[in-house]
Structures are given as structure tokens and as C-alpha cells.
Legacy VTK file of the C-alpha trace (Angstrom):
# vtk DataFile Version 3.0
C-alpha trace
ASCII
DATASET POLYDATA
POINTS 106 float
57.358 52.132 122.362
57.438 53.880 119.172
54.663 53.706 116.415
56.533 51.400 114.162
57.058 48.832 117.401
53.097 49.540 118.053
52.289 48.241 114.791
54.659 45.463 114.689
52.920 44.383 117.788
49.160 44.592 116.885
49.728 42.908 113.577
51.006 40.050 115.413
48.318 39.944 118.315
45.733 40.323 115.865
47.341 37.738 113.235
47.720 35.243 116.088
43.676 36.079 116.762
42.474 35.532 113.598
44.716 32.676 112.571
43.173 30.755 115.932
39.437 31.952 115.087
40.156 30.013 111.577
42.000 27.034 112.720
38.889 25.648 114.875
36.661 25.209 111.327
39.418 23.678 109.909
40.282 20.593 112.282
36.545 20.196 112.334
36.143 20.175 108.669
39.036 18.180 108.474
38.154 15.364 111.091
34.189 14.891 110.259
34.878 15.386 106.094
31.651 16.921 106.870
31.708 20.497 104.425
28.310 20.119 102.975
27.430 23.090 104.897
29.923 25.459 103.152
29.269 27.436 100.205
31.153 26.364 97.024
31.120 29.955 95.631
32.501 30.919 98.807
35.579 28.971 99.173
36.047 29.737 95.469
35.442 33.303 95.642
37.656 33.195 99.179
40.780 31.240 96.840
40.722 34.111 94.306
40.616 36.876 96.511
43.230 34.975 98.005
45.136 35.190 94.663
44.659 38.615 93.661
45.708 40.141 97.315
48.849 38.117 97.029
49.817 40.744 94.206
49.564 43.235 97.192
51.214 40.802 99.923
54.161 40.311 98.351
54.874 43.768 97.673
55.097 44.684 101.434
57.806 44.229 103.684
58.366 40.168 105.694
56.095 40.826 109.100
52.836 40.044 110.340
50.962 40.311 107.395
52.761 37.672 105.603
51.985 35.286 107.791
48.306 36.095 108.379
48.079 35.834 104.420
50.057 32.931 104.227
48.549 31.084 106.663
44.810 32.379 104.658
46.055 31.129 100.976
47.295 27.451 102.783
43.391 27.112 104.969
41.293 28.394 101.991
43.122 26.088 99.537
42.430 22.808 102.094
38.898 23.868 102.628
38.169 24.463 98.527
40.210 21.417 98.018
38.540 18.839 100.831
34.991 20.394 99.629
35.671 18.986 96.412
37.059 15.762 97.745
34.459 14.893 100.099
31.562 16.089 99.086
28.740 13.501 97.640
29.003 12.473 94.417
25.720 12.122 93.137
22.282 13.711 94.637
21.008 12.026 97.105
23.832 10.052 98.861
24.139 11.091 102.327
27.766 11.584 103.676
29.336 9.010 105.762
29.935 12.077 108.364
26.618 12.882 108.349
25.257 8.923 109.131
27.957 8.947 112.051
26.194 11.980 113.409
22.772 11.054 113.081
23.740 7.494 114.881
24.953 9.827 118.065
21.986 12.221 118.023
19.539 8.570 117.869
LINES 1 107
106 0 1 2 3 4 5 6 7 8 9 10 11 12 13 14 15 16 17 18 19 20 21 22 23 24 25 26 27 28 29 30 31 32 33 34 35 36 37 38 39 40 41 42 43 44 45 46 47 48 49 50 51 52 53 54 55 56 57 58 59 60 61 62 63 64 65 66 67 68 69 70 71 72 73 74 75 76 77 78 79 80 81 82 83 84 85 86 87 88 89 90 91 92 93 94 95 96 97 98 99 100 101 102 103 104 105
């Protein structure tokens, strides 16, 4: 194997690690609407960063990377996105998610 194939080969075992670390938050945030826990300047901050490494991204040849940083700008949009869509919208009202849950813990 030469370096170039080495690479090739942990950018892809290491996107397909990552990408599957991620994609566990997001079925969960998208099946119990439930993001109350995450931190707005987070998934903002997350979005940007997003934005401004996409300047980098693109300048690099197609492989792993692409993907990885693909699939990053598509999962941080959702989250920012569904935060903003299901959160409460005035103090005080507890989310629907979070009544479901207490009714299973009772």
C-alpha cells in the first residue's frame, strides 16, 4: 500500500466513524423533537464554522473529506433548524416530548 492509498483509506474509516457517532443524536433529536438540551450558540456557532471551512473544503480534491463535511453542513443545518422549530414558544410551556417522557418515567 502506498501512502496516498493509506490516506485514502483512513479518511474513509474515520469519516464512516464519525459520521455514525453523529447520526445517533440526530434520529433521537429528530424522533422525540426533544432539543431543549442543546445549546443555541452551539448549533449556531457549529453552522458557521460549518460555512467558513467550506471555503477550505471545496478547494481540496473529491474524497473522504467531502463527504465527512458534507454530511456535517446537512446534520448541523437539521439540528439548528429543528431547534428553532421545536423548541417552546413562550417560557414556561413544557414540550410535548418532554410530557411523553415524564408519563414513562411515572
Amino acid at each position: 500500500m502506498t501512502g496516498a492509498s493509506i490516506a485514502l483509506l483512513a479518511g474513509t474509516v474515520s469519516t464512516i466513524l464519525f459520521a455514525s457517532s453523529v447520526l445517533p443524536m440526530v434520529v433521537k433529536a429528530l424522533r422525540t423533537r426533544d432539543l431543549e438540551s442543546y445549546s443555541p450558540a452551539n448549533l449556531v456557532l457549529a453552522n458557521v464554522g460549518n460555512a467558513v471551512h467550506s471555503i477550505y473544503v471545496v478547494h481540496l480534491p473529491a474524497g473522504p473529506i467531502w463527504a465527512l463535511h458534507g454530511f456535517y453542513v446537512v446534520t448541523s443545518a437539521l439540528m439548528l433548524l429543528w431547534w428553532l422549530r421545536f423548541r417552546p414558544l413562550r417560557r414556561g410551556v413544557v414540550p410535548t416530548a418532554s410530557l411523553e417522557n415524564e408519563r414513562r418515567l411515572a
